[in-house]
N, CA and C of each residue as an Amber inpcrd file, in Angstrom:
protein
   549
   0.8460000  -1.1870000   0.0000000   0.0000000   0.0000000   0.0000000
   0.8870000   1.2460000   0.0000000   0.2550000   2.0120000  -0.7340000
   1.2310000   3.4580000  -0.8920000   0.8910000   4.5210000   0.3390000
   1.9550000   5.1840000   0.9880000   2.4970000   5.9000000   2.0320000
   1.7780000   6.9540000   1.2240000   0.4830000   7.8310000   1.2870000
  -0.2320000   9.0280000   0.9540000   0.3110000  10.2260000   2.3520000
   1.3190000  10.4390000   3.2850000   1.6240000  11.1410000   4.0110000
   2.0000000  12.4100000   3.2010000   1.0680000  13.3390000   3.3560000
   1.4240000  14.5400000   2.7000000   3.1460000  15.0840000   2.9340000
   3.7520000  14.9980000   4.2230000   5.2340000  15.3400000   3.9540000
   5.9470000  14.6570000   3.1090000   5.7700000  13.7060000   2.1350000
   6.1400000  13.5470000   1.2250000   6.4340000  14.1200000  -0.0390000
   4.6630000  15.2530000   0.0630000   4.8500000  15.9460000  -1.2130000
   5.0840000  17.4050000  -0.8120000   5.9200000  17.7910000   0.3080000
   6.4120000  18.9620000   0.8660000   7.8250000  18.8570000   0.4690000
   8.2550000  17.5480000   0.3780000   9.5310000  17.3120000  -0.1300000
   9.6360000  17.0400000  -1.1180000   8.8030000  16.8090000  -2.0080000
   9.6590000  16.4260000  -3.7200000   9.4010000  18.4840000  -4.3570000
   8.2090000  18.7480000  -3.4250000   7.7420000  20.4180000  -3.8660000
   9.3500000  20.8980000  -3.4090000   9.3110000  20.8500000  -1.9500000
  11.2350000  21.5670000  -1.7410000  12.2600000  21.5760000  -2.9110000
  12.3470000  19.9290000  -3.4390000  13.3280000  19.4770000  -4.1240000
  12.7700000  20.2140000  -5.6970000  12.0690000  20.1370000  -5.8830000
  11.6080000  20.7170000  -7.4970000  12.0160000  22.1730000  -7.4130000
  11.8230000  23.1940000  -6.2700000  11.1450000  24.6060000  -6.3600000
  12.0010000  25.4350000  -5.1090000  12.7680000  24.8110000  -4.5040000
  12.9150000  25.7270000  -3.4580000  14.5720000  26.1960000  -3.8770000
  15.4960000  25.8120000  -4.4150000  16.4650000  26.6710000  -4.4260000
  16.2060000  27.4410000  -5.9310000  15.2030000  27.1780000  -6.7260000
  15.0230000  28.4470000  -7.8240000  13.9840000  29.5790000  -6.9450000
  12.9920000  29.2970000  -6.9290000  12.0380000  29.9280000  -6.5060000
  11.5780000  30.3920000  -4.7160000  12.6800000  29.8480000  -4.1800000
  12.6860000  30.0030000  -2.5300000  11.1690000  29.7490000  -2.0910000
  10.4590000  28.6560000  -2.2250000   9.1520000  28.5180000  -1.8720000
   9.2840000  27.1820000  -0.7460000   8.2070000  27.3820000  -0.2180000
   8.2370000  25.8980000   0.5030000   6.7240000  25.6380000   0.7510000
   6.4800000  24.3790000   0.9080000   4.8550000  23.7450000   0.6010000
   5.1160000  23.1350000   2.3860000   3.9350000  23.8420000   3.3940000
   3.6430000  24.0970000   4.6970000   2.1290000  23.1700000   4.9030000
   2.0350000  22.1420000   5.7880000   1.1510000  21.8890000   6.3540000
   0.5770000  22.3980000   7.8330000  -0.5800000  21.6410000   7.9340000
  -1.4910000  22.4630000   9.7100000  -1.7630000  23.6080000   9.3220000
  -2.2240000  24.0990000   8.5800000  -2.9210000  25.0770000   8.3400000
  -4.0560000  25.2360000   8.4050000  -5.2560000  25.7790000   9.2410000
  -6.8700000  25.6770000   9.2140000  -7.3300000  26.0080000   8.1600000
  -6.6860000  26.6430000   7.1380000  -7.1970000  27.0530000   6.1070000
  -6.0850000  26.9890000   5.1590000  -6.2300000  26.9030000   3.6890000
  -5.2070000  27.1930000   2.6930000  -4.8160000  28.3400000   2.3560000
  -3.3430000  28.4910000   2.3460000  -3.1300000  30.1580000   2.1670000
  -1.9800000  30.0650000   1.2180000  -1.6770000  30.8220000   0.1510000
  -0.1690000  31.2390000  -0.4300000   0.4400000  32.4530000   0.6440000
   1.5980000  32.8560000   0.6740000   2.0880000  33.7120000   1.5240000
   3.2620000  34.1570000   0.7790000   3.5480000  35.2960000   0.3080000
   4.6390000  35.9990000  -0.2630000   5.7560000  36.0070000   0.3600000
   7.1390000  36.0640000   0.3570000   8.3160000  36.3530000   0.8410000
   7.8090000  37.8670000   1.2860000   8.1250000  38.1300000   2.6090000
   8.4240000  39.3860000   3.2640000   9.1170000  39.6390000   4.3390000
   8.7980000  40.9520000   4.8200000   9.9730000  41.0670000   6.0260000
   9.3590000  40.5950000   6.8320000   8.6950000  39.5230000   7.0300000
   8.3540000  38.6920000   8.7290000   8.3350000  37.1250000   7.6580000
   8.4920000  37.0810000   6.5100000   8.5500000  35.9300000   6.0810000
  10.1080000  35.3900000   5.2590000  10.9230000  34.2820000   5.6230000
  12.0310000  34.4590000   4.5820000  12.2950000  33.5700000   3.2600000
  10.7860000  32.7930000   3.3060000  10.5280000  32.2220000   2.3450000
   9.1130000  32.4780000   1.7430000   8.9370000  32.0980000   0.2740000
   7.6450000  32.1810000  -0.3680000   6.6020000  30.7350000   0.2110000
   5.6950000  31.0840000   1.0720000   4.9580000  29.6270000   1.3610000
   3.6140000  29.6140000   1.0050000   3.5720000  27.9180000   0.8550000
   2.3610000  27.7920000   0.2540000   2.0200000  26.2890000   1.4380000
   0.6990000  27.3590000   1.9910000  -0.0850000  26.2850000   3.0530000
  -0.8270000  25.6120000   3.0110000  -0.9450000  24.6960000   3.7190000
  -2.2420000  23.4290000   3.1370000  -2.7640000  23.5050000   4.2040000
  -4.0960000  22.8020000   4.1570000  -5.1190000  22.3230000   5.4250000
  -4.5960000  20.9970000   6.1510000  -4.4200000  21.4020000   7.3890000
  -3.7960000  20.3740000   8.3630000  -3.0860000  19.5530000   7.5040000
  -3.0030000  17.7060000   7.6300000  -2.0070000  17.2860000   6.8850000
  -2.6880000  16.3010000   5.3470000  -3.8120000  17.2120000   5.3160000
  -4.4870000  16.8460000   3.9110000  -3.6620000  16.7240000   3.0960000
  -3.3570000  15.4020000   2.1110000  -3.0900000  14.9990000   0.5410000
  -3.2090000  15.8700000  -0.2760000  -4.7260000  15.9060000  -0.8670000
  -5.4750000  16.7820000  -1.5850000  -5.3600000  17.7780000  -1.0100000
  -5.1560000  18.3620000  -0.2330000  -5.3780000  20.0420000   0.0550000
  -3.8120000  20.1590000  -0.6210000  -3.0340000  19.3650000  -0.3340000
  -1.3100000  19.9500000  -0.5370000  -1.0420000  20.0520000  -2.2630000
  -1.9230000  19.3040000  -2.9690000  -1.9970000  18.6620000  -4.4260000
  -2.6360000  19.8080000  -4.6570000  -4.0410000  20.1930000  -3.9390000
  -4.4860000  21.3500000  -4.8000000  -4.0450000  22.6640000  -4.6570000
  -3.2590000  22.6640000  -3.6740000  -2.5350000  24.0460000  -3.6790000
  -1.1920000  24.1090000  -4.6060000  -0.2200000  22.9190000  -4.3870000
   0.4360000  23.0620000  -5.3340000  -0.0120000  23.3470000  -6.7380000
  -1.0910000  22.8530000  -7.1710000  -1.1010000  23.0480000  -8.7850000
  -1.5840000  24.8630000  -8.5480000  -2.1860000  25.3250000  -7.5250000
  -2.7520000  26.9300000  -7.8270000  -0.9120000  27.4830000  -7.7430000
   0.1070000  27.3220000  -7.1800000   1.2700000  27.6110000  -7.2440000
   1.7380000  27.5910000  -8.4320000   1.3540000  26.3900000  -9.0770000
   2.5000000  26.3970000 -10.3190000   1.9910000  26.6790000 -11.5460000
   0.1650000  27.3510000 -11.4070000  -0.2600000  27.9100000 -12.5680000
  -0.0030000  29.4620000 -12.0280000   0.1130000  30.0940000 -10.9500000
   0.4030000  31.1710000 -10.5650000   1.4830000  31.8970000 -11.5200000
   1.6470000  33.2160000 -12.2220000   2.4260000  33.4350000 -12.6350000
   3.4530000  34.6070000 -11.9840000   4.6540000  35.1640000 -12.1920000
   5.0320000  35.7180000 -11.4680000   4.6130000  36.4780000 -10.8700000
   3.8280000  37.8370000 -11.1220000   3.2980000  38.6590000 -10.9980000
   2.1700000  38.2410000  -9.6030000   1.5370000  37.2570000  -9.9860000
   0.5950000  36.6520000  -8.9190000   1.4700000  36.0190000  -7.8990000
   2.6870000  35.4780000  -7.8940000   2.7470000  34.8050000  -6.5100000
   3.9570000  35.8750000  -6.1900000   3.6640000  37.3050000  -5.9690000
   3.9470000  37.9780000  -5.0860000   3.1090000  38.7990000  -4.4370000
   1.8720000  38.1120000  -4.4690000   0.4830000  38.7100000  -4.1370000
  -0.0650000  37.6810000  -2.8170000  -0.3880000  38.3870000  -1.4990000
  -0.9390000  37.2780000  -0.8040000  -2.2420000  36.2770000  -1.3850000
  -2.0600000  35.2670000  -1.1880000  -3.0430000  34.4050000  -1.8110000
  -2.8200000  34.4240000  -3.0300000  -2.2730000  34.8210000  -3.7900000
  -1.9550000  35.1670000  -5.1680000  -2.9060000  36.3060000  -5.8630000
  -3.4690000  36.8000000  -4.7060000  -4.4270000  38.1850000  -5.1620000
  -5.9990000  37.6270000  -5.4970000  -6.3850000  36.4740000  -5.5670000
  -7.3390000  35.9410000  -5.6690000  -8.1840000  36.7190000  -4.1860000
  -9.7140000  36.3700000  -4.8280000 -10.9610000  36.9760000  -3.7090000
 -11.0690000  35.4410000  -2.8850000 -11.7940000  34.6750000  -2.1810000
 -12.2830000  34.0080000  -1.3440000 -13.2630000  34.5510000  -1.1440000
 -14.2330000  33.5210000  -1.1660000 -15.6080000  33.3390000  -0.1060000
 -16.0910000  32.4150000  -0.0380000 -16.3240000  31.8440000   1.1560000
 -16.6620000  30.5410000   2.0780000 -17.8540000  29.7700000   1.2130000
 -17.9500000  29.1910000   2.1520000 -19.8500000  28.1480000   2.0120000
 -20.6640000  29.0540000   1.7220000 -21.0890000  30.6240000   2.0380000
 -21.9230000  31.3140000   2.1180000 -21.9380000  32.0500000   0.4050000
 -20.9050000  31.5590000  -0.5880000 -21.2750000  31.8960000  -1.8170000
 -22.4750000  31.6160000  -2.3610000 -23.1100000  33.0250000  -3.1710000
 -24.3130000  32.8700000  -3.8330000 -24.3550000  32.1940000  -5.3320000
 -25.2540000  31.4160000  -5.7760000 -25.3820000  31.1210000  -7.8350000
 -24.0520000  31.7470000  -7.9650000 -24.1650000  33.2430000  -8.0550000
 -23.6080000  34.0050000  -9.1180000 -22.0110000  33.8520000  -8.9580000
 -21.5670000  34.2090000  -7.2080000 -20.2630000  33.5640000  -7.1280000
 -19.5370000  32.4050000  -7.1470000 -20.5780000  31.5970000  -6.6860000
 -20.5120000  29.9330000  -7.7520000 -20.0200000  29.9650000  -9.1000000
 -20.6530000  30.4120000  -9.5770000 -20.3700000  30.3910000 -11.2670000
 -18.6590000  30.8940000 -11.3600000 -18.3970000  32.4070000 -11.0790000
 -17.2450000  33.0180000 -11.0420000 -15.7920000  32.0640000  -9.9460000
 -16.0170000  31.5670000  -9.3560000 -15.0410000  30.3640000  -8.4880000
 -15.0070000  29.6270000  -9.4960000 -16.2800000  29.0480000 -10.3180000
 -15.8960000  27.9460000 -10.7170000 -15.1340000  28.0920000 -12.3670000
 -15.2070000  29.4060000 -12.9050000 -14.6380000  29.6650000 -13.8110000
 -13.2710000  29.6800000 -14.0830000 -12.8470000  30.0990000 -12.5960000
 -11.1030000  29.7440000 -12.4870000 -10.6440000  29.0830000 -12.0270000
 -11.9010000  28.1830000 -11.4050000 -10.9090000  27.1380000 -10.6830000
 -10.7780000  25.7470000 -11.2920000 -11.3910000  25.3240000 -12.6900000
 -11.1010000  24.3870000 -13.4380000  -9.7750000  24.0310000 -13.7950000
  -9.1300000  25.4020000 -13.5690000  -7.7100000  24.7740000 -14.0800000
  -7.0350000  23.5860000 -12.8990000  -6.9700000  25.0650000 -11.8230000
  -5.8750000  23.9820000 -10.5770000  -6.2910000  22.1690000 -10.1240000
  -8.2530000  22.7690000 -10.4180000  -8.7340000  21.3230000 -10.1840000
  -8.3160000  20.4500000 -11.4430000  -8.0190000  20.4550000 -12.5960000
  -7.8290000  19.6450000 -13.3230000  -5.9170000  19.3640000 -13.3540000
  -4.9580000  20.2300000 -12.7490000  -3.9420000  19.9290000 -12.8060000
  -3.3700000  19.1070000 -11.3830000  -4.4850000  19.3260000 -10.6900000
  -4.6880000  18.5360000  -9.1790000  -5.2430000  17.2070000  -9.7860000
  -5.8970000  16.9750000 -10.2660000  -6.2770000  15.1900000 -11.0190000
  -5.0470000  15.2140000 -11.4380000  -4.4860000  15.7210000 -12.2600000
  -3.3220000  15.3900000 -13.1650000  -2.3860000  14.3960000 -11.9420000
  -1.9580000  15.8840000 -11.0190000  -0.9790000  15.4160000  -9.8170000
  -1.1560000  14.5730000  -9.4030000  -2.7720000  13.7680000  -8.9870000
  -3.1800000  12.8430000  -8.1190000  -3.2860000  11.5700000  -9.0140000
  -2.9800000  11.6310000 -10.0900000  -2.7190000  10.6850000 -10.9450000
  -1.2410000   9.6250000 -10.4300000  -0.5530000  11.0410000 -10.7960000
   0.9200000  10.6090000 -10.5670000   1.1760000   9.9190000  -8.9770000
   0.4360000  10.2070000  -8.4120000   0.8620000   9.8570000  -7.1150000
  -0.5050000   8.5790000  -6.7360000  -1.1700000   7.9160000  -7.3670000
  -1.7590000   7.3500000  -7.1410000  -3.0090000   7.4020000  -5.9750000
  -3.5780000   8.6480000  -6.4400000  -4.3760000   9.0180000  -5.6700000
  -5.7960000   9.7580000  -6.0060000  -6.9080000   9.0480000  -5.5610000
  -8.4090000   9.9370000  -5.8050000  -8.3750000  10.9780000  -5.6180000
  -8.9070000  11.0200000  -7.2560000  -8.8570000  12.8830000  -7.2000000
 -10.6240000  12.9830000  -6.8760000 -11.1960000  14.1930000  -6.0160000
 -12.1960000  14.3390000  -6.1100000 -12.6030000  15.7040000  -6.3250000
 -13.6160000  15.9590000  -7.3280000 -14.1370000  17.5790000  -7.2690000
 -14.6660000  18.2850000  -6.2550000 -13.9920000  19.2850000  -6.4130000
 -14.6140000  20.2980000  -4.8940000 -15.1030000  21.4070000  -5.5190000
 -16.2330000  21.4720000  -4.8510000 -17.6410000  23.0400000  -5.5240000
 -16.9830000  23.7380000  -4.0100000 -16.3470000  23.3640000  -3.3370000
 -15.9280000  24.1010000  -1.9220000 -17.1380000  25.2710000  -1.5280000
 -17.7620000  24.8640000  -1.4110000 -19.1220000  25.1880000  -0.5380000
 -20.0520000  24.2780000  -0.2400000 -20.2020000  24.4870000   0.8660000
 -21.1740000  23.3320000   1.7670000 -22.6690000  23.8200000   1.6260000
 -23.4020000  24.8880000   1.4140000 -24.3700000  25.5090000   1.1340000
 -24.8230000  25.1900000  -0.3210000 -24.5460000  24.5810000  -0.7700000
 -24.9670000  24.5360000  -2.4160000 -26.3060000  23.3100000  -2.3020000
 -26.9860000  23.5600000  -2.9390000 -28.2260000  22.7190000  -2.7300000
 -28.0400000  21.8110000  -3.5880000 -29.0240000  20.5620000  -3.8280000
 -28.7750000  19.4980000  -4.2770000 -29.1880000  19.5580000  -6.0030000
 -29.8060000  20.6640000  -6.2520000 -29.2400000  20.9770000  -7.7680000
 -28.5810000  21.7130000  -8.2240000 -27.9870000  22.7080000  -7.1680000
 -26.7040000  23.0250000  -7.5160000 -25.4130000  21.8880000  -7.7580000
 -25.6000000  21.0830000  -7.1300000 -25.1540000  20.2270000  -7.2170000
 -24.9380000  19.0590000  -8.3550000 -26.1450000  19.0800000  -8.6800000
 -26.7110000  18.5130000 -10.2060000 -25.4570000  19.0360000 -10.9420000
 -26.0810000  20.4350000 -10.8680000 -25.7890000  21.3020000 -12.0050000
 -24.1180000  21.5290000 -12.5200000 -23.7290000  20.9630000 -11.7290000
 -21.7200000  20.8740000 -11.6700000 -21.2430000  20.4210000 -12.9200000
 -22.2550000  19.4660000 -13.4400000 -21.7810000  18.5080000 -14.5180000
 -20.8810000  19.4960000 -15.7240000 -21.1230000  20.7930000 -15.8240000
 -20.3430000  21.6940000 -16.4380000 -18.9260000  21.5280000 -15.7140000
 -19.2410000  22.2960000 -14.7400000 -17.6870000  22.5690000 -13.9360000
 -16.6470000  21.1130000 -14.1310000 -17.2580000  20.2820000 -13.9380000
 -16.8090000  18.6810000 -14.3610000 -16.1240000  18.4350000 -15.3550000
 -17.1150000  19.3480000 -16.8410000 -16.7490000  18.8460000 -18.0300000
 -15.7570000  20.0720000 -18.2030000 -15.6030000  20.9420000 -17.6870000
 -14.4240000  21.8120000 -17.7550000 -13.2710000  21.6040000 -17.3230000
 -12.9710000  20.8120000 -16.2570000 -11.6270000  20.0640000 -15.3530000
 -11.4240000  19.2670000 -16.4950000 -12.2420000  18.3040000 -16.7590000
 -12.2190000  16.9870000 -17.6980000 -11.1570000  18.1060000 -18.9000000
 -11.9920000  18.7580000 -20.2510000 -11.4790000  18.9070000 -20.9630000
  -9.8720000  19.6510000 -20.9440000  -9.9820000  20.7510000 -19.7210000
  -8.6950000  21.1040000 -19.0140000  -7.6060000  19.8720000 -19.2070000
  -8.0030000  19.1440000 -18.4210000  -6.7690000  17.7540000 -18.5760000
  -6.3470000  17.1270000 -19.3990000  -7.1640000  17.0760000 -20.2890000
  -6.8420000  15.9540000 -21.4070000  -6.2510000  17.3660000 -22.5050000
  -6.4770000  19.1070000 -22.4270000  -5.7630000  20.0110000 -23.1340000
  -3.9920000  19.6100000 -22.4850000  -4.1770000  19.3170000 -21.3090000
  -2.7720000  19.6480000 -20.9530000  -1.7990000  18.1350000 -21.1890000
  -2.9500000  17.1460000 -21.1510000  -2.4200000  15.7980000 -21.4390000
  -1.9630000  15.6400000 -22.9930000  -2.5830000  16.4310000 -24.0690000
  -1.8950000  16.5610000 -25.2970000  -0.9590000  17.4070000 -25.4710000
  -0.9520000  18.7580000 -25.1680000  -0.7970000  19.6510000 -25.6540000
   0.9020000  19.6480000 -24.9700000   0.8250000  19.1300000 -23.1050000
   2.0630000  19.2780000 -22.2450000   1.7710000  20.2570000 -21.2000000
   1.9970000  19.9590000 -20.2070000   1.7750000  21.0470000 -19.1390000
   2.6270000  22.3870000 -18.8610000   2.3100000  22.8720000 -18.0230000
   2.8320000  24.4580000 -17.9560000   4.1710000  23.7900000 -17.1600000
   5.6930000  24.8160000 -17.4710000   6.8310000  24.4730000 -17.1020000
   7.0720000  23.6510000 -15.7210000   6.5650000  24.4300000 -14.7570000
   6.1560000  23.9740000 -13.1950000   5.6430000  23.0720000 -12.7150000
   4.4880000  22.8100000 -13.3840000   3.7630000  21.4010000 -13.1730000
   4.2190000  20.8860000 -14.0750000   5.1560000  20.5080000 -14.8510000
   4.9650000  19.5810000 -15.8120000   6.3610000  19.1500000 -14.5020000
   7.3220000  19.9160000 -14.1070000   8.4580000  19.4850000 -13.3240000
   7.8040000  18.6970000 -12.0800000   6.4010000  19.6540000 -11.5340000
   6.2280000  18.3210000 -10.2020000   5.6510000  17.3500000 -10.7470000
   5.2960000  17.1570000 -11.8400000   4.4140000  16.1690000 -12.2460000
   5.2760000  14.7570000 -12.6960000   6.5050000  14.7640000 -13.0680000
   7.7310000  14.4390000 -13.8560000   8.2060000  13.4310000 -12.0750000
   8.5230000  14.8280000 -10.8720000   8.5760000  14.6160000  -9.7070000
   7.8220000  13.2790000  -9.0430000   6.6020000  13.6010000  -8.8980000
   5.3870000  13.3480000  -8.2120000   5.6510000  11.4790000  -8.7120000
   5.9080000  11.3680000 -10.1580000   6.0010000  10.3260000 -10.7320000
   6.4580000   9.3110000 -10.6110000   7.8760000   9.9460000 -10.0830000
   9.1460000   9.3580000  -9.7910000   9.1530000   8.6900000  -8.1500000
   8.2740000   9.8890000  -7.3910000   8.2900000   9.9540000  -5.9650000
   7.5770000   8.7350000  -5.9760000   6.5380000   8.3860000  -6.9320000
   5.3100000   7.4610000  -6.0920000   5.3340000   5.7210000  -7.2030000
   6.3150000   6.1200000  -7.8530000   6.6500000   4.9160000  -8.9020000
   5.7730000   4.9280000  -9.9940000   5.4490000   6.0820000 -10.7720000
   4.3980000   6.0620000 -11.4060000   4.6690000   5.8620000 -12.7790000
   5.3250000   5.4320000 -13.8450000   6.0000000   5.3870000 -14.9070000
   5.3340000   5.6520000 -15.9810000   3.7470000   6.6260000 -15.4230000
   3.2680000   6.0000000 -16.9100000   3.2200000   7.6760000 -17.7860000
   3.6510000   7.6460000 -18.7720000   4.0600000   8.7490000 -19.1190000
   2.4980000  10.2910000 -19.3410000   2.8360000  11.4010000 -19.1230000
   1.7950000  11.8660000 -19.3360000   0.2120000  11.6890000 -20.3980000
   1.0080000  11.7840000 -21.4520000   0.1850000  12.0390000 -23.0350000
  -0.6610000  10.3380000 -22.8720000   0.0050000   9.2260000 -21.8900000
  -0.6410000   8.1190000 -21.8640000  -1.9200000   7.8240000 -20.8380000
  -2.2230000   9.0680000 -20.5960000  -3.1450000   9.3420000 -19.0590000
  -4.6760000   9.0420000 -19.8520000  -5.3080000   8.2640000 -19.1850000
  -6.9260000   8.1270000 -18.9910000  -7.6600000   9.3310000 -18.4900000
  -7.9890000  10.3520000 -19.1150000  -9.0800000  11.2190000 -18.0570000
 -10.2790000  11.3800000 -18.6900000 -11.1860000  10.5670000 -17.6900000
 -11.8280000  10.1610000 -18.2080000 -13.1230000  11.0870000 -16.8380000
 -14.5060000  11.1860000 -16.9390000 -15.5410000  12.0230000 -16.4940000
 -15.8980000  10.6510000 -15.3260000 -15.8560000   9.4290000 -15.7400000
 -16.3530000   9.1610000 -14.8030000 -15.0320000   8.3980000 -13.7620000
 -14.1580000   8.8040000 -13.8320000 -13.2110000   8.7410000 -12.6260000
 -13.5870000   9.3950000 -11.6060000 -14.6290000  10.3600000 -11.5340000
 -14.8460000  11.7490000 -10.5430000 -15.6970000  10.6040000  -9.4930000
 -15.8380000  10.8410000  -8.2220000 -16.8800000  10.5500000  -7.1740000
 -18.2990000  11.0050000  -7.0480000
């Protein structure tokens, strides 16, 4: 059985990213946060929720689609809002967040691990819920763009990583992503 201990993937993130980019991937966090290098910080960190898998997978991929400009921004300059999002901010979360969620399947591929979709709100009713099957088919086609096409420099390095870390040999462009892998 495979060792899913998130300090695992704090260390292949170190080993990929931390003497170019001075970043480091932080667990125990109550919440997920990016955090800029500053004068009370002497590294760029990126926090996960307590010692969640998936929380560390999906933050890394919002890191490594981050572009410069953004990850010197707390959080990367992104808005937040909780469970208490309405339709309309539903829609707008879910417009940008197809990417990280589909480069987070990617990651959780490599590491042999269920990827599951998050509407990250607990308030969404049960046809809101229905109604995801978009947001779904947007991760979906996301993946299989990046499974042809090649991933962005960063993730394609933890992904290369992630591979190696968890014995995964099977080369990208050879990936299954398929709609009903989802939960």
């Amino acid at each position: 059985m495979l060792n899913h201990d998130a300090t695992r993937l704090c260390r292949v993130f170190e080993a990929c990213f931390f003497d170019e980019f001075n970043t480091v991937l932080i667990g125990g966090a109550n919440e997920p946060l990016y955090q800029p290098l500053d004068k009370a910080h002497v590294h760029h960190t990126v926090y996960y929720r307590h010692d969640y898998f998936a929380s560390a997978l999906h933050e890394t991929a919002h890191w490594c689609l981050a572009g410069a400009a953004r990850r010197q921004e707390l959080d990367f300059g992104y808005w937040y809002s909780g469970d208490d999002r309405s339709a309309a901010q539903q829609q707008v979360f879910e417009s940008v967040e197809y990417k990280p969620q589909a480069l987070e399947w990617i990651f959780s591929r490599a590491c042999h691990w269920r990827f599951r979709v998050s509407l990250d709100n607990l308030t969404l009713s049960r046809q809101s819920l229905l109604d995801s099957a978009a947001f779904q088919a947007a991760i979906v086609k996301q993946a299989r763009f990046w499974r042809d096409a090649g991933l962005p420099e960063r993730a394609n390095r933890f992904y290369s990583a992630l591979c190696a870390e968890f014995d995964n040999c099977l080369p990208l462009h050879k990936l299954q992503l398929n709609l009903s892998d989802f939960d």
